[in-house]
N, C-alpha and C positions, 0 to 999 in steps of 0.2 A: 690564485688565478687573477689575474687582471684583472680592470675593473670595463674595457672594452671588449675583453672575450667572457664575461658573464652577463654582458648587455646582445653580446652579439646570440650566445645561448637560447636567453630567455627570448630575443626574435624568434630565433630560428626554431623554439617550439619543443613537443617532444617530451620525455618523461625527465629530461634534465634539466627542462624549465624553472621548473618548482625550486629544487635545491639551488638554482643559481639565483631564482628571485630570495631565497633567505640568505644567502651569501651578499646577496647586493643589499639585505637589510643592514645585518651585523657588518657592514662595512661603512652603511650612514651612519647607525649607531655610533663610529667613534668619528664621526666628524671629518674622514680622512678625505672626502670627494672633490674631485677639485672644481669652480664654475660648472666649466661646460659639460662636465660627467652628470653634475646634478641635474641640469637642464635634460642632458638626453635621458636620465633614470626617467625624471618626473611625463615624459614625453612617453615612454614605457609603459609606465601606469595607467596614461590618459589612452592608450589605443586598446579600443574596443572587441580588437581580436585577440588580447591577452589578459579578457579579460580574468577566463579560470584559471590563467596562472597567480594573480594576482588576488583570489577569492579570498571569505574566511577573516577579512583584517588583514591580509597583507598590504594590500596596498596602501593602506590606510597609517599603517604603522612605519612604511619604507616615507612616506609624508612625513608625518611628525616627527622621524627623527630626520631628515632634509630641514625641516623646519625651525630644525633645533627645540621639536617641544617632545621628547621624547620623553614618557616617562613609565618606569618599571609597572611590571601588572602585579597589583597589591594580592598580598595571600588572603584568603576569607576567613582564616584564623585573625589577623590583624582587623578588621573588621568588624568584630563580634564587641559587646559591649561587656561588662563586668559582669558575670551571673548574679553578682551579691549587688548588684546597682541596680538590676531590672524592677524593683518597687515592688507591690501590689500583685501577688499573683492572679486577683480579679480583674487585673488592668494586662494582663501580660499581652492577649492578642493585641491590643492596642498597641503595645509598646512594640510589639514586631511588625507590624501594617508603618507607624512611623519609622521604624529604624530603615525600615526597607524601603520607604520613600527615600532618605535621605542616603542611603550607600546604593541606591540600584544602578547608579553610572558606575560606580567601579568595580559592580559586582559584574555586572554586562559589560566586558570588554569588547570592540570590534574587533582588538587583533585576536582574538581566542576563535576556537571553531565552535560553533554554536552549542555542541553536546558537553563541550566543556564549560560554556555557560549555563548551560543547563546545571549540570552539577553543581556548578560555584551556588547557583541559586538555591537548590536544595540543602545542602551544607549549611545554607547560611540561616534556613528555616527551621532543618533539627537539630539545633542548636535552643532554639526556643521551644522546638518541638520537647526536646530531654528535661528541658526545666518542666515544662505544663507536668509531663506525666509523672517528674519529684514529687511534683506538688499533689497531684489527684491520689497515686499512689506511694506513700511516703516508706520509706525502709529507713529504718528504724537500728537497723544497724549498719549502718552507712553512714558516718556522723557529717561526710562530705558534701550528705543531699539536704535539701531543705526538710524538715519534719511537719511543717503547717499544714494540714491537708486541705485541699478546698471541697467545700459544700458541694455535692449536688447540683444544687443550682448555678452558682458560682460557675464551674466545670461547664454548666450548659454555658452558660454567658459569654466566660473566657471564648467558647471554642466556635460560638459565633462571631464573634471577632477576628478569631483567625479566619474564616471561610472570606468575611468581608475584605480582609487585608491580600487574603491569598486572590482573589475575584480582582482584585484593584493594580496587582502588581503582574498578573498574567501568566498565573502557576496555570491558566487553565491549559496554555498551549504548549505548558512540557509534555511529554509521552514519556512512559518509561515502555522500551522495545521487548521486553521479555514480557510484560504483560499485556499492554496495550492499553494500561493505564492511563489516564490524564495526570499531571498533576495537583489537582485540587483533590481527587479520590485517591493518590499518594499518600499526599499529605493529611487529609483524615485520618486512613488506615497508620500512619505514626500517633497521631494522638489520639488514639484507641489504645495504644498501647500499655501494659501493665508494669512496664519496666526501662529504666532506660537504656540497658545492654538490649534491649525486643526496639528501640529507636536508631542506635546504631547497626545492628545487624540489617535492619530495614534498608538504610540509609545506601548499606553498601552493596545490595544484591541488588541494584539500579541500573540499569542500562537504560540511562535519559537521553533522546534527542528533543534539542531549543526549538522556537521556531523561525522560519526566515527574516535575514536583518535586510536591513534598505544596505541598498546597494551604496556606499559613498559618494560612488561617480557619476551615480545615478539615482538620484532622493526619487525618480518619481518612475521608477521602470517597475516597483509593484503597481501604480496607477493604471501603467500603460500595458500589462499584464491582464490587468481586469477588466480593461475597455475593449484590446485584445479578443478577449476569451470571451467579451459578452456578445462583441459581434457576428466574430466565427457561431456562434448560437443561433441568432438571430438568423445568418444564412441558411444554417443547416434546416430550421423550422420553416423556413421557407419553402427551400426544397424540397422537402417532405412533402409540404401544404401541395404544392406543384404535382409531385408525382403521384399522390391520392387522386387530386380532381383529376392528370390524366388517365389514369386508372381506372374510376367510374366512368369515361368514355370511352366511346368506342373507337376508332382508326381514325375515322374521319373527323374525331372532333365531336361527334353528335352523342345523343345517349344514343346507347345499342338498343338494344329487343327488351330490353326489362324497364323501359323505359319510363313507368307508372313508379316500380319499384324505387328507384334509383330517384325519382322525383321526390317520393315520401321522406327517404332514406335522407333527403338532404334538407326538405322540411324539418324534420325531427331535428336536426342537426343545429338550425337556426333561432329554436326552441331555447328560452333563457332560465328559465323555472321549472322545477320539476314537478307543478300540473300540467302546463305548457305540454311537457314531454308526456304525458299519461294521455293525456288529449289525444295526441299524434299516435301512441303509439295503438289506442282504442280505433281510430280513424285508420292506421296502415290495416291492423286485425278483420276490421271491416271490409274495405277493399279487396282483403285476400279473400274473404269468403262470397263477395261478388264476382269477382274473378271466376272461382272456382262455380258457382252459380252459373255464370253464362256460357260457361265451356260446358257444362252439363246438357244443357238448354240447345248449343252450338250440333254438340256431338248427335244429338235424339233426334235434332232436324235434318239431318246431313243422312243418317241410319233411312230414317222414313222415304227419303226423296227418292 
C-alpha cells in the first residue's frame, strides 16, 4: 500500500488504523520515506486524536526510526550475565539489584506493550532467581548447578537483598492476572523454591500486566491526570458537604421542628477531640430527658385545665 493511503487510513480511524500505523513503521524502518511523507507521518503522531492508535511504543518507535535512531529490541537472553561470573553467592541479591540498574532501559522498552515488559522483567529476575535456589538447595546430581550450599543465614541475607533490589527497581507494580499477585510476592514465592525446574514452571504460569508508561508526547498527562482527579474530589466533597447542610434544613432555609436536635447534632459535629465529643454527646442525653421532662409536665397541665 502506498505510503499516502496508510497516512490516509490511519486518519480516517477505525480497526484498520493500527495495522497501517505498523505498516507506516516497517516502512521508516528502511529508510524508504521521502521529506514531505516524513513530515506528514511525524504530524500523525503529534495529533492528539490518534492518539490510541499510536499507543504501547508505537509512536515512539515510527520516531526513531524517522530519526534514523532505530535500534532493534534486545532479547533478555542477551542481557543476562555469565552464571559462572555472578561471584559470591552471599553478594548475589546485590549483584541482581546492580545488574538491573544498569540493563533496565533495555529491559523496559517503550516500543513493547507493557505486559510484555512486564515479562522481560521477570525473565530477567529468574534467572538470578534459579541460581539463589542452586545454591540454598544444591543437587548433587546435576554437576551443571553449583554444589556450594548457602548457610541459613547467608540465604536470610542474600534474600534481603533481593527484596531491596526488587523494592528499587518497581517489581512492586507488576501484577501477575491469574493471581492477583504483586510482583515482589512473585518473586519471593520463586525464591522459596526448592528446585530450579519449581522456578521455571513458576516463571511460566504468569500472566503479568507492567504498570502505566508516560506518555512520550506527553511526559506530564500522568501529572495532569492526578491534579484531574484530585479536583473532580474536591468538587464532589463539596457537594456532598452542600447537600447534608441542605438536608438538615428545612424548605425554607431554616431548621425545621427539631430544631434543639439539629443544633446539638451540629455542635457535636464541631467537636475536635474525642472528650470534646463525650461532653456533647452527655449534654444532647441530657437535653432529651428534659425534653421528655417537660412534655410530661406540659401534658398533666393541659389534662388538669
Amino acid at each position: 500500500m502506498a505510503i499516502q493511503d496508510l497516512v490516509r487510513t490511519v486518519r480516517f480511524g477505525g480497526p484498520q488504523a493500527r495495522p497501517a500505523a505498523n505498516a507506516l513503521l516497517e516502512t521508516a524502518q528502511t529508510g524508504q520515506l521521502k521529506p514531505h511523507e516524513v513530515v506528514e507521518v511525524k504530524q500523525l503522531i503529534a495529533d492528539p486524536a490518534l492518539h490510541d492508535v499510536f499507543k504501547d511504543g508505537l509512536g515512539q518507535s515510527i520516531s526513531q526510526a524517522l530519526s534514523g535512531g532505530n535500534t532493534p529490541v534486545r532479547d533478555v537472553k542477551a542481557l543476562l550475565p555469565n552464571k559462572q561470573a555472578l561471584g559470591e553467592g552471599g553478594q548475589l541479591g546485590n549483584r541482581f539489584g546492580a545488574d538491573l540498574r544498569l540493563m533496565k532501559e533495555q529491559l523496559v522498552d517503550d516500543r513493547l506493550p507493557k505486559d510484555e515488559n512486564a515479562g522481560r522483567l521477570m525473565e530477567f529476575f529468574s534467572s538470578y532467581a534459579e541460581q539463589f535456589v542452586a545454591l540454598n538447595h544444591p543437587d548433587a546430581t546435576n554437576h551443571a548447578l553449583p554444589v556450594a550450599q548457602l548457610r541459613p543465614e547467608e540465604a536470610a541475607k542474600v534474600i534481603k537483598q533481593f527484596e531491596k533490589a526488587l523494592n528499587e527497581g518497581g517489581f512492586k507494580q507488576l501484577t501477575d492476572l491469574a493471581s492477583g499477585r504483586n510482583g515482589l510476592e512473585i518473586a519471593r514465592g520463586m525464591l522459596d523454591s526448592k528446585t530450579v525446574d519449581e522456578v521455571r514452571a513458576k516463571t511460566k504460569e504468569l500472566v503479568l500486566e507492567g504498570p502505566a508508561r508516560k506518555d512520550p508526547n506527553n511526559p506530564n498527562a500522568a501529572l495532569s491526570i492526578a491534579v484531574s482527579a484530585a479536583h473532580t474530589r474536591l468538587l464532589k466533597e463539596k457537594k456532598d458537604e452542600e447537600e447534608e447542610r441542605k438536608h438538615r434544613k428545612g424548605r425554607s432555609g431554616k431548621l425545621g421542628s427539631n430544631m434543639l436536635w439539629n443544633a446539638l447534632h451540629l455542635f457535636r459535629e464541631g467537636a475536635e477531640t474525642e472528650d470534646e465529643k463525650k461532653e456533647l454527646n452527655r449534654l444532647i442525653f441530657t437535653a432529651g430527658l428534659l425534653l421528655v421532662f417537660f412534655a410530661i409536665i406540659l401534658t398533666v397541665l393541659l389534662m388538669t385545665i
